[in-house]
Structure formats: C-alpha cells, structure tokens
PQR file with spaces between the fields and no chain letter, atoms N, CA, C, O and H, PARSE charges and radii, in Angstrom:
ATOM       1  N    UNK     1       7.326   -8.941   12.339 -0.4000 1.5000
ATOM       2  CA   UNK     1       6.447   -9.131   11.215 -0.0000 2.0000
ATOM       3  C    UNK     1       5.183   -8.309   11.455  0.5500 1.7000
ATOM       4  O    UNK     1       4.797   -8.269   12.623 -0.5500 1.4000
ATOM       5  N    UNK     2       4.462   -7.634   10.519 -0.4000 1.5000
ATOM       6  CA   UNK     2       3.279   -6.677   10.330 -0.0000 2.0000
ATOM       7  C    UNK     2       2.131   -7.050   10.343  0.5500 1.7000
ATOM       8  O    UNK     2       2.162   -7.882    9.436 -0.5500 1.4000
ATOM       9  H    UNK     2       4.775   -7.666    9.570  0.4000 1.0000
ATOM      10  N    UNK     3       0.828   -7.042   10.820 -0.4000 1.5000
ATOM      11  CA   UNK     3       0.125   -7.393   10.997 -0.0000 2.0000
ATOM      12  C    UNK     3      -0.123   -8.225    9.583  0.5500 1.7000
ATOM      13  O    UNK     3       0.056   -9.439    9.482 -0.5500 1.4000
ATOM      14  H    UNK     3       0.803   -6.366   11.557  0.4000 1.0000
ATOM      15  N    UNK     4      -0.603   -7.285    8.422 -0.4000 1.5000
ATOM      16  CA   UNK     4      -0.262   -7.092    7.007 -0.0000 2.0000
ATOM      17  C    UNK     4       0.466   -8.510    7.071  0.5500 1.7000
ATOM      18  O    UNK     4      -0.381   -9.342    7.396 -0.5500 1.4000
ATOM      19  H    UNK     4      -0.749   -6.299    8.505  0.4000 1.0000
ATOM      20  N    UNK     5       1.347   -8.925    6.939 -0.4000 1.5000
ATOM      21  CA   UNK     5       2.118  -10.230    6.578 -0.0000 2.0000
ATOM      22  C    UNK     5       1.421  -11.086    7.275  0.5500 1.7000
ATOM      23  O    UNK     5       0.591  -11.631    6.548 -0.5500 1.4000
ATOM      24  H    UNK     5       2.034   -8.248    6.675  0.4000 1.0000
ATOM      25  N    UNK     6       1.383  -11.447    8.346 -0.4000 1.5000
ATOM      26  CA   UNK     6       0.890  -12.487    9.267 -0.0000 2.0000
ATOM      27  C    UNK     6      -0.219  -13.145    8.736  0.5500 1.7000
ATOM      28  O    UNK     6      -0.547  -14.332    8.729 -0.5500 1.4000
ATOM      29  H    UNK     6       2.057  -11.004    8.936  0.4000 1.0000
ATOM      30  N    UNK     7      -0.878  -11.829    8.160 -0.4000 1.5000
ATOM      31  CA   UNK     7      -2.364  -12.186    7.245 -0.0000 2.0000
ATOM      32  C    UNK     7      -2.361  -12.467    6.119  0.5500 1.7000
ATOM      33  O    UNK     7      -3.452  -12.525    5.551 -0.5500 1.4000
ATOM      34  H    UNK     7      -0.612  -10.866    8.165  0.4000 1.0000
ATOM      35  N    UNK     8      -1.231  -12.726    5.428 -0.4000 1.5000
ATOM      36  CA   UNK     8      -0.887  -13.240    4.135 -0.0000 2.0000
ATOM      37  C    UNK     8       0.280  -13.839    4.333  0.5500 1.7000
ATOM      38  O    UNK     8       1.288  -13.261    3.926 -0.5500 1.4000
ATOM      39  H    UNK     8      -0.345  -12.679    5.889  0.4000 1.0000
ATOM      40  N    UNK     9       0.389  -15.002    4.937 -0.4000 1.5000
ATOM      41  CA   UNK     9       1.521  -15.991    4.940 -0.0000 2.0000
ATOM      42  C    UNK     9       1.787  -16.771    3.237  0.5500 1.7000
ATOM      43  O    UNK     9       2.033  -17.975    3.311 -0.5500 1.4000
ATOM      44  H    UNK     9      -0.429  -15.472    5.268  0.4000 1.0000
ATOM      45  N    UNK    10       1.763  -16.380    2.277 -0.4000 1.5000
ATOM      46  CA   UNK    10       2.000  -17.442    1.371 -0.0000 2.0000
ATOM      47  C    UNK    10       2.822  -16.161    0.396  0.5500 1.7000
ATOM      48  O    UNK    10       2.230  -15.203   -0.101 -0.5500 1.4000
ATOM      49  H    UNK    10       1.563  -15.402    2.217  0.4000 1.0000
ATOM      50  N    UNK    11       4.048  -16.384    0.302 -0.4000 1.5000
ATOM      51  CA   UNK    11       5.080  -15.801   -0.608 -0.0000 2.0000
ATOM      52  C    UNK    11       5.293  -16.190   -1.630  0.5500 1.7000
ATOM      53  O    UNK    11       5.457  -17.385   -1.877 -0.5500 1.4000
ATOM      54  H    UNK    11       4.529  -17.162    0.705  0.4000 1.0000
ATOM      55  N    UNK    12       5.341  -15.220   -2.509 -0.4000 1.5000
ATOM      56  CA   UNK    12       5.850  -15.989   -4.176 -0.0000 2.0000
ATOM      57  C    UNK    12       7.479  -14.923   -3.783  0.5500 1.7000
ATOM      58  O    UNK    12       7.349  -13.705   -3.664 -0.5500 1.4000
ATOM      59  H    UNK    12       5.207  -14.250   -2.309  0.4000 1.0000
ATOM      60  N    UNK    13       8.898  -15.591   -3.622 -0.4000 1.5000
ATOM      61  CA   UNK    13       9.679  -15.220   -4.418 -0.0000 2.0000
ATOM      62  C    UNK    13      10.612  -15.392   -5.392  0.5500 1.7000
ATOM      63  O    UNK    13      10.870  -16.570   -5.638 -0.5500 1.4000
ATOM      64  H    UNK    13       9.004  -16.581   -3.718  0.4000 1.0000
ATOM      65  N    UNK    14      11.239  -14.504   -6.067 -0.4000 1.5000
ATOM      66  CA   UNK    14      11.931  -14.308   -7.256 -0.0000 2.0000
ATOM      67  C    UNK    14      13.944  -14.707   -6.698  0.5500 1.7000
ATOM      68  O    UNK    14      14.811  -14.062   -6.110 -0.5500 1.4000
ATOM      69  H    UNK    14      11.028  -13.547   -5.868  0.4000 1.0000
ATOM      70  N    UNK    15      13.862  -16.057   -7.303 -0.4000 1.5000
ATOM      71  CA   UNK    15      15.542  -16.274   -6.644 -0.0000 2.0000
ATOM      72  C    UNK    15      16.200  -15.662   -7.778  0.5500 1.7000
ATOM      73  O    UNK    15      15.915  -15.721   -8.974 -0.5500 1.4000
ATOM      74  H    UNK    15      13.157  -16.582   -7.781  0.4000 1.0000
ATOM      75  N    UNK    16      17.200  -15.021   -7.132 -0.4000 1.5000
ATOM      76  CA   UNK    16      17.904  -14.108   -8.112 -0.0000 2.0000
ATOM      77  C    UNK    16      19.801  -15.022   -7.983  0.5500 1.7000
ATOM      78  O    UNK    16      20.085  -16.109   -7.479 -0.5500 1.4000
ATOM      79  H    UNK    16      17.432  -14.973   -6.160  0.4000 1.0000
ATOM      80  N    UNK    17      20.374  -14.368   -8.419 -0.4000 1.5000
ATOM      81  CA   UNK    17      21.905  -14.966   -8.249 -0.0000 2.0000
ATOM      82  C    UNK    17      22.667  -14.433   -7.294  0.5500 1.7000
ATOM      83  O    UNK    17      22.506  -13.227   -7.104 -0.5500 1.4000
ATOM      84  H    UNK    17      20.143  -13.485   -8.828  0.4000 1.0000
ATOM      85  N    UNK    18      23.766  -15.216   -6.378 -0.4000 1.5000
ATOM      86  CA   UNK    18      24.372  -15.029   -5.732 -0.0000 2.0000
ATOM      87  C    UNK    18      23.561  -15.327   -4.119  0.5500 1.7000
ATOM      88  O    UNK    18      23.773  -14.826   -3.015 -0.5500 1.4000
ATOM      89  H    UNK    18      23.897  -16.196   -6.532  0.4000 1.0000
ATOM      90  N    UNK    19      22.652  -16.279   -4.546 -0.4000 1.5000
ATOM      91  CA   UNK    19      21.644  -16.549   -3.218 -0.0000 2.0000
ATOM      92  C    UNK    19      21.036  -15.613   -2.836  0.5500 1.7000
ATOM      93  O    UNK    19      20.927  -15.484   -1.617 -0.5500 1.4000
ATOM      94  H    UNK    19      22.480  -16.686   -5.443  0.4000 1.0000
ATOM      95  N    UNK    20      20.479  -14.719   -3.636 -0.4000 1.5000
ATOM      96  CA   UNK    20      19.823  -13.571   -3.283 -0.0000 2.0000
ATOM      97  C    UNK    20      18.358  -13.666   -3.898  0.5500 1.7000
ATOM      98  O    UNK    20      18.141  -14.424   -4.843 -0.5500 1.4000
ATOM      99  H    UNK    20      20.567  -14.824   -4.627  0.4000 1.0000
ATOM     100  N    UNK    21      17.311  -12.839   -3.311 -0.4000 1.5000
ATOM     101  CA   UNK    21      16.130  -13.342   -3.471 -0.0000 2.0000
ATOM     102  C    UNK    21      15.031  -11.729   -3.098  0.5500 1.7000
ATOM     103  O    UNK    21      15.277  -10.826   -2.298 -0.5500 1.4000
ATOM     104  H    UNK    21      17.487  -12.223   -2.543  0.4000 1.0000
ATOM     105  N    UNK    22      14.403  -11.814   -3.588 -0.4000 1.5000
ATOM     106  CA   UNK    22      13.237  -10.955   -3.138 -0.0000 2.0000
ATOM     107  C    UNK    22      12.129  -11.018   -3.465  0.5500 1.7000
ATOM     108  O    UNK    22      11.850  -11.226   -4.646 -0.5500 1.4000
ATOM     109  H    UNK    22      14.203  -12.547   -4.238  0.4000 1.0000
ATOM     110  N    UNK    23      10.932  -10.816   -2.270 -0.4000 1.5000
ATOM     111  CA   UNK    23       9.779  -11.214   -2.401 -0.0000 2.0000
ATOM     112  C    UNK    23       8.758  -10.042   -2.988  0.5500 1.7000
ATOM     113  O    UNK    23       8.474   -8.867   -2.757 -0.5500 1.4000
ATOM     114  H    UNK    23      11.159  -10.647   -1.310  0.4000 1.0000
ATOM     115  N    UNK    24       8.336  -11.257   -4.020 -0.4000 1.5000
ATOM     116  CA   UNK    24       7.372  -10.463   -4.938 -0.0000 2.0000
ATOM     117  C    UNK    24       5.639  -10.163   -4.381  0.5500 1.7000
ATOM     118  O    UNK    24       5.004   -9.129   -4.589 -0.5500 1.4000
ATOM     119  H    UNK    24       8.566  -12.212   -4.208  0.4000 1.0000
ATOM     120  N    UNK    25       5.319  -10.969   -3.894 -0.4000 1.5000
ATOM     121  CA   UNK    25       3.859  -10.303   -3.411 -0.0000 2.0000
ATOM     122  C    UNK    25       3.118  -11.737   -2.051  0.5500 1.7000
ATOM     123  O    UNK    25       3.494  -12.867   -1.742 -0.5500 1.4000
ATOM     124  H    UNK    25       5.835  -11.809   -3.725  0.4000 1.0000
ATOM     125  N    UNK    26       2.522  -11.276   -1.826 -0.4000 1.5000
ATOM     126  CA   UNK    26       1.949  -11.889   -0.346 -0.0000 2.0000
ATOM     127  C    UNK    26       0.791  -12.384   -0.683  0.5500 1.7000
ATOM     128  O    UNK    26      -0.022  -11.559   -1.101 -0.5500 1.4000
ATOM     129  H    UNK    26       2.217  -10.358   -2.077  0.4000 1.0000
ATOM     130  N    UNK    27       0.275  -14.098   -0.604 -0.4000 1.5000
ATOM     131  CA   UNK    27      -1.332  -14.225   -0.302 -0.0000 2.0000
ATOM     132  C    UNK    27      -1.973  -14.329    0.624  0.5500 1.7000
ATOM     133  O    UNK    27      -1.138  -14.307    1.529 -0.5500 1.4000
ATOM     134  H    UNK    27       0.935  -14.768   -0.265  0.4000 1.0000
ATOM     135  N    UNK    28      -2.946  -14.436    1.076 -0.4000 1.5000
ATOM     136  CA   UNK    28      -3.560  -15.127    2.259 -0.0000 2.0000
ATOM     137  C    UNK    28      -3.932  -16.494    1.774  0.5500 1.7000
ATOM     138  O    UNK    28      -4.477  -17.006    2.752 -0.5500 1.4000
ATOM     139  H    UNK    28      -3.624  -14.454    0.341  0.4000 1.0000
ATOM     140  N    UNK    29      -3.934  -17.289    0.878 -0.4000 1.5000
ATOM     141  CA   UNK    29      -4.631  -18.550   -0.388 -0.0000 2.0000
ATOM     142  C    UNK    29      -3.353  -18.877   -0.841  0.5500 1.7000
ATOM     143  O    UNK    29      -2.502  -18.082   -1.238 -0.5500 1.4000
ATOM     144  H    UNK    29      -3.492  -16.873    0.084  0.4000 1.0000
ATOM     145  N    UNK    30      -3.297  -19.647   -0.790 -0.4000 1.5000
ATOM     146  CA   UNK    30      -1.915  -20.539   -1.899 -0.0000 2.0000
ATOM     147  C    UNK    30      -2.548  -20.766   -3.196  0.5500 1.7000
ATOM     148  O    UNK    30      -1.787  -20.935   -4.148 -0.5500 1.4000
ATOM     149  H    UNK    30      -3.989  -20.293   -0.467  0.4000 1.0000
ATOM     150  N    UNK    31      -3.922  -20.803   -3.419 -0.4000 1.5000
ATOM     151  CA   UNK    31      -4.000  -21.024   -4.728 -0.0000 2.0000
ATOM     152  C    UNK    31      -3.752  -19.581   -5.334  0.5500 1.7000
ATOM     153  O    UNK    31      -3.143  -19.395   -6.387 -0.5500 1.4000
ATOM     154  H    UNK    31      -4.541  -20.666   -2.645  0.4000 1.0000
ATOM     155  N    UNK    32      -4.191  -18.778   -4.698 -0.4000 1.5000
ATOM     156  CA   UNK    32      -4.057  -17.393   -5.157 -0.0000 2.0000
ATOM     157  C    UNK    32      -2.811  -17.296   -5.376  0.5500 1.7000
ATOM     158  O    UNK    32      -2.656  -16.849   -6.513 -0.5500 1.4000
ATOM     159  H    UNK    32      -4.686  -18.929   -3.842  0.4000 1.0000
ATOM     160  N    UNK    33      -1.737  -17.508   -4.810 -0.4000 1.5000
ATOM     161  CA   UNK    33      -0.321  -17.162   -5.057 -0.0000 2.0000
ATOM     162  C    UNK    33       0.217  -18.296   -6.164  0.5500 1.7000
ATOM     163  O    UNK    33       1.324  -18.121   -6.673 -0.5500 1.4000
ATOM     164  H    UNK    33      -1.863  -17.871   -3.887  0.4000 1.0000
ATOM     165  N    UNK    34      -0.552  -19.409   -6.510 -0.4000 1.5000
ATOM     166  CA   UNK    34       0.216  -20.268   -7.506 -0.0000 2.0000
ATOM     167  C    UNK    34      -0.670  -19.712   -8.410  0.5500 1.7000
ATOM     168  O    UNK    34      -0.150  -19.909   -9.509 -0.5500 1.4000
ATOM     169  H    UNK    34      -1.451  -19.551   -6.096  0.4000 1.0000
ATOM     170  N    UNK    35      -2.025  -18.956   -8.610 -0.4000 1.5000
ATOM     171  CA   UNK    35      -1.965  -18.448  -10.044 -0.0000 2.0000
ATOM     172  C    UNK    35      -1.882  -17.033   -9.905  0.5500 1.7000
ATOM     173  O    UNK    35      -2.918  -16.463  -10.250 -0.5500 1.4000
ATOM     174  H    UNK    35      -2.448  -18.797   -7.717  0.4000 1.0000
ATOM     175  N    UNK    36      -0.994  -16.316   -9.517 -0.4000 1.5000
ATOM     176  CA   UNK    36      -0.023  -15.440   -9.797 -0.0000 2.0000
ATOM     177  C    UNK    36       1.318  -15.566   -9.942  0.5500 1.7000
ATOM     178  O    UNK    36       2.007  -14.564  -10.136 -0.5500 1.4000
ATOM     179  H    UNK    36      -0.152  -16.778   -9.237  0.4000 1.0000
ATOM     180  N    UNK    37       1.854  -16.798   -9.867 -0.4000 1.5000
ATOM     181  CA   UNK    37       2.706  -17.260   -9.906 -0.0000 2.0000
ATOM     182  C    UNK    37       2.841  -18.186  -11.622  0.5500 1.7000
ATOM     183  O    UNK    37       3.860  -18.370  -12.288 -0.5500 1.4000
ATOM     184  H    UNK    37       1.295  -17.611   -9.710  0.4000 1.0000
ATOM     185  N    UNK    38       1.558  -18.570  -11.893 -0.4000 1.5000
ATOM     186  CA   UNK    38       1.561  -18.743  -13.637 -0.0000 2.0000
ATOM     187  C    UNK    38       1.821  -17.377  -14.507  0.5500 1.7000
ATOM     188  O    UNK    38       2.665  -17.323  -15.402 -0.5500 1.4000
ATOM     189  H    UNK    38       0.730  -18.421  -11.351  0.4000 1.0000
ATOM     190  N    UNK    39       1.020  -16.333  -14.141 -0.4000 1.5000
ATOM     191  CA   UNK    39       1.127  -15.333  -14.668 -0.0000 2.0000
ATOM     192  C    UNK    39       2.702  -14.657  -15.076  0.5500 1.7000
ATOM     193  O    UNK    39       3.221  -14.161  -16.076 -0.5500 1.4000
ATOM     194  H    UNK    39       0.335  -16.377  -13.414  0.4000 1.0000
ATOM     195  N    UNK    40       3.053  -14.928  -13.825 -0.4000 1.5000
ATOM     196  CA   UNK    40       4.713  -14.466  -13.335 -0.0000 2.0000
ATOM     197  C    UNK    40       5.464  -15.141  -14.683  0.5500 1.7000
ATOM     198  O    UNK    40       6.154  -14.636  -15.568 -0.5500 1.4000
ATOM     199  H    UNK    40       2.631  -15.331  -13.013  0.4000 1.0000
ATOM     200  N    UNK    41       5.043  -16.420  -14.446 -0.4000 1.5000
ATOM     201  CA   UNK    41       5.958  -17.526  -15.087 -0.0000 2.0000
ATOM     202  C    UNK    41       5.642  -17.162  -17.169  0.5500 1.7000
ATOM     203  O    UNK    41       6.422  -17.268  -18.115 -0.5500 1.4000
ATOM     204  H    UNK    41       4.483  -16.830  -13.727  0.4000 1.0000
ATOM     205  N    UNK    42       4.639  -16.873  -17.128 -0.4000 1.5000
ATOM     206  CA   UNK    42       4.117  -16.385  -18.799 -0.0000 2.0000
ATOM     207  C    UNK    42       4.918  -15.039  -19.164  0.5500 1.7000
ATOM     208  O    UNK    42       5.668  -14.909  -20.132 -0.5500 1.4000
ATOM     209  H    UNK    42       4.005  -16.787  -16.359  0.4000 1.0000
ATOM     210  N    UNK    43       4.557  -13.889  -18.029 -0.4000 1.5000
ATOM     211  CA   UNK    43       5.339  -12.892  -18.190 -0.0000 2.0000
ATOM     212  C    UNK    43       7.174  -12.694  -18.293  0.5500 1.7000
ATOM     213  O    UNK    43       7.893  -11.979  -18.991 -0.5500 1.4000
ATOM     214  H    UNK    43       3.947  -13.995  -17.244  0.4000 1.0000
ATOM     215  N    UNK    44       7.380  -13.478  -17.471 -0.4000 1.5000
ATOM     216  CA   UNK    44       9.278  -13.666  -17.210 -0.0000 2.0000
ATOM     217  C    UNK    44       9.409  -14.498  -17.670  0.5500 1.7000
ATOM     218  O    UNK    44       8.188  -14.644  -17.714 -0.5500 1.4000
ATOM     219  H    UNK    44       6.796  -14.058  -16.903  0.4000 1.0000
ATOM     220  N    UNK    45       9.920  -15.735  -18.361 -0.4000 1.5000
ATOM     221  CA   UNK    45       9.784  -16.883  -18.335 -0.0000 2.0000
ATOM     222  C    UNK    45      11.219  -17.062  -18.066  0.5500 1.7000
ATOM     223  O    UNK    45      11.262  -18.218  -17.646 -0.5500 1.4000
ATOM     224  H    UNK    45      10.912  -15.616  -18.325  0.4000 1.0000
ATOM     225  N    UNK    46      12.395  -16.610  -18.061 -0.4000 1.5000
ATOM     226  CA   UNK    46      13.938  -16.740  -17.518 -0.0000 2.0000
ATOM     227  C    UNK    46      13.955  -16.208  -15.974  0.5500 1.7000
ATOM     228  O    UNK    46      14.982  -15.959  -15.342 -0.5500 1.4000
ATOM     229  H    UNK    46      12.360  -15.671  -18.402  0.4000 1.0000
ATOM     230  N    UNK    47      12.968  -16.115  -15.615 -0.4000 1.5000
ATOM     231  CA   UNK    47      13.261  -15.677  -14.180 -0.0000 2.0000
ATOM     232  C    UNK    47      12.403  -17.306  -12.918  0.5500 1.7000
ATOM     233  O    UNK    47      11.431  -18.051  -12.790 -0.5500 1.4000
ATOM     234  H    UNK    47      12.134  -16.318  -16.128  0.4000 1.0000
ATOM     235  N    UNK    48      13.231  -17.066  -12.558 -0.4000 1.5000
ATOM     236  CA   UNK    48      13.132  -18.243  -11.308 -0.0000 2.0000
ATOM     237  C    UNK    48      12.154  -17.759  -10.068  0.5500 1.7000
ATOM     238  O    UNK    48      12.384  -16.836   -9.288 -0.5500 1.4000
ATOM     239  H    UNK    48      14.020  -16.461  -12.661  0.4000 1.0000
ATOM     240  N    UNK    49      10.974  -18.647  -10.094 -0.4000 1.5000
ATOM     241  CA   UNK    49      10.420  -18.190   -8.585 -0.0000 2.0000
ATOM     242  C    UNK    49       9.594  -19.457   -7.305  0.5500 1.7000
ATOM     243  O    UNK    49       8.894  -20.438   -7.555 -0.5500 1.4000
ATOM     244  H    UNK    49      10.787  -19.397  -10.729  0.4000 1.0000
ATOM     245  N    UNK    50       9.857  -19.135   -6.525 -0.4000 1.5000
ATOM     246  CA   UNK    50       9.001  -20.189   -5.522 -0.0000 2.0000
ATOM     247  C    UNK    50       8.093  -19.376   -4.806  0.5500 1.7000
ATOM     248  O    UNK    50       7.934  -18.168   -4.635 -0.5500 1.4000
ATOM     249  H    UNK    50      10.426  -18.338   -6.321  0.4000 1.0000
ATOM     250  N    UNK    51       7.348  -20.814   -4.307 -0.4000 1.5000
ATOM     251  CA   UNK    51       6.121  -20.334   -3.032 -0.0000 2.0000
ATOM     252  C    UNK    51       6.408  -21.267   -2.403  0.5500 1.7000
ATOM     253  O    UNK    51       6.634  -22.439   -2.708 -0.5500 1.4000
ATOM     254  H    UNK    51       7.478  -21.796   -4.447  0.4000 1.0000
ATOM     255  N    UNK    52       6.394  -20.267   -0.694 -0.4000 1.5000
ATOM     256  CA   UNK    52       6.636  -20.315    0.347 -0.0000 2.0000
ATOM     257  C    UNK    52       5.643  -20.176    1.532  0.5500 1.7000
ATOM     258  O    UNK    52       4.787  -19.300    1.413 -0.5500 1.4000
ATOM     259  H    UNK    52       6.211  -19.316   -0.447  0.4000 1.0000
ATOM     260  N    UNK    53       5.648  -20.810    2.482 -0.4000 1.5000
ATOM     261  CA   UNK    53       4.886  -20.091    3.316 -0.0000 2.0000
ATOM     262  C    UNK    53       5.746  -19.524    4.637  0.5500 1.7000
ATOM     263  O    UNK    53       6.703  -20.073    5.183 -0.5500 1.4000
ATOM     264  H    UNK    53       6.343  -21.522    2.579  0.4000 1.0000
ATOM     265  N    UNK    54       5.193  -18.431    4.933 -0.4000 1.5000
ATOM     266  CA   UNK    54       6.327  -17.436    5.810 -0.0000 2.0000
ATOM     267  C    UNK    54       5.631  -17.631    7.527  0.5500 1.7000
ATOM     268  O    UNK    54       4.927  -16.702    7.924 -0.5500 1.4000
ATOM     269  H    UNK    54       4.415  -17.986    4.490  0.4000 1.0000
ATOM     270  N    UNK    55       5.778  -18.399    8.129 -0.4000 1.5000
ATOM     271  CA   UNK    55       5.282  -18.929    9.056 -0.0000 2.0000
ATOM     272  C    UNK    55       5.473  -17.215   10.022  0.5500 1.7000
ATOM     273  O    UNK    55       4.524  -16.688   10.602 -0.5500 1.4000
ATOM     274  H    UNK    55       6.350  -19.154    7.807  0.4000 1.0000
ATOM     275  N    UNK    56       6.056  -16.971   10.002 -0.4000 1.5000
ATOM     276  CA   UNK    56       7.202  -15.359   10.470 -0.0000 2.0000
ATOM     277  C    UNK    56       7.678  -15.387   12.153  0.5500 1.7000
ATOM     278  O    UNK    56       7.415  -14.641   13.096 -0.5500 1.4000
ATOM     279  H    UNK    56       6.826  -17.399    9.530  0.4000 1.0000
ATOM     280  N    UNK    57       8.532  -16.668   12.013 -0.4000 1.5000
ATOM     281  CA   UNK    57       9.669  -16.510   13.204 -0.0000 2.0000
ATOM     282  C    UNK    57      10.268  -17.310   12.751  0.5500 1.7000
ATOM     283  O    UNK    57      10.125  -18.388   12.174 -0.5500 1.4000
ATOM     284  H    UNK    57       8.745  -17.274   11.247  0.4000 1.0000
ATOM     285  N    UNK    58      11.469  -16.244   13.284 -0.4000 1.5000
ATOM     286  CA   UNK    58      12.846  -16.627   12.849 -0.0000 2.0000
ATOM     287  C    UNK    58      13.443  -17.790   13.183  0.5500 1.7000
ATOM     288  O    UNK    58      13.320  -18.446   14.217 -0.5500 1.4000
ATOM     289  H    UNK    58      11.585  -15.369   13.753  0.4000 1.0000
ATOM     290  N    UNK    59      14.545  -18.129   11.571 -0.4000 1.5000
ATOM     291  CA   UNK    59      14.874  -19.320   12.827 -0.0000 2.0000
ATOM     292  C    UNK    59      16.478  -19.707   13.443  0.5500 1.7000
ATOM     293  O    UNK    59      17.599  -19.550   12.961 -0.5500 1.4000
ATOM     294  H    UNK    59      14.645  -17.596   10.731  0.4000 1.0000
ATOM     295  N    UNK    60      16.111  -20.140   14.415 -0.4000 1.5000
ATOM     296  CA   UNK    60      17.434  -20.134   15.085 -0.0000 2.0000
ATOM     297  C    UNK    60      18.352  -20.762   14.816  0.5500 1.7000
ATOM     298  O    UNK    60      17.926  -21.909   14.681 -0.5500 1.4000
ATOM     299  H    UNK    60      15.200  -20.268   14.807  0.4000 1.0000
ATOM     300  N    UNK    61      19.618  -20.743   14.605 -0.4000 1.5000
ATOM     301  CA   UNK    61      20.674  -21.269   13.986 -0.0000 2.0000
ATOM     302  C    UNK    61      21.485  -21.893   15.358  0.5500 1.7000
ATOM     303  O    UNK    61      21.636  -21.033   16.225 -0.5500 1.4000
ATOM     304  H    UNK    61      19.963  -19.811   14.714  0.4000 1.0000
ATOM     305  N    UNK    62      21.947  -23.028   15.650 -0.4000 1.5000
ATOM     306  CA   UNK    62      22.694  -23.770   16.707 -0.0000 2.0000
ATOM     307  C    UNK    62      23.951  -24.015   15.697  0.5500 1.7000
ATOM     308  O    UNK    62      24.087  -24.450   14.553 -0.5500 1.4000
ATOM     309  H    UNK    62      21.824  -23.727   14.946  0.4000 1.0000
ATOM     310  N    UNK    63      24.973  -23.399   16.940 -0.4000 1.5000
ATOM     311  CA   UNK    63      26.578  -23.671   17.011 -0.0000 2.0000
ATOM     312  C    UNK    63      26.931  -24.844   17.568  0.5500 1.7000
ATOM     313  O    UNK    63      28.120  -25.146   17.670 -0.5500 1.4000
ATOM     314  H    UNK    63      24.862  -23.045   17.869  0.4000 1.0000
C-alpha cells in the first residue's frame, strides 16, 4: 500500500456484478467520503456503492 492510501483510509466503492468492484476515490474523513458518496448516489442512482475503511493489510485466509 502507498503512502498516498495509508493517508486516506476511507473508500467509497462501486459494487459492480459478478462480485466485482472498483474503487472510486480515497478520503482521509469519512464524512468527506459519505458526502461524495451523496453526490455519487444523485449522479448514478442505479449504481451500487459502499464505504469502507481500508485498514491496508491483507487478510489471511486459514485452511
């Protein structure tokens, strides 16, 4: 993860179909990302999105 990300942990993304997803923009503020995330929602209104926070490590999956 990029310095750049680390410093903006709060993700708005766009769930798309087939469990697929991509992230639309980075905050450092969650409020900042939930009102860009109204905006989103006025502009698209058939498109699906969440906020996240991207802590940025991975996580480990146990067998």
């Amino acid at each position: 993860m990029s310095y750049h990300q680390r410093l903006h942990p709060w993700v708005i993304i766009r769930l798309l179909s087939k469990m697929q997803r991509v992230v639309v923009a980075r905050f450092r503020k969650r409020s900042d990302a939930e009102g860009h995330l109204q905006a989103l929602k006025r502009l698209m209104p058939d498109a699906e999105f969440i906020i996240i926070f991207d802590h940025g490590e991975p996580i480990e999956e146990e067998f």
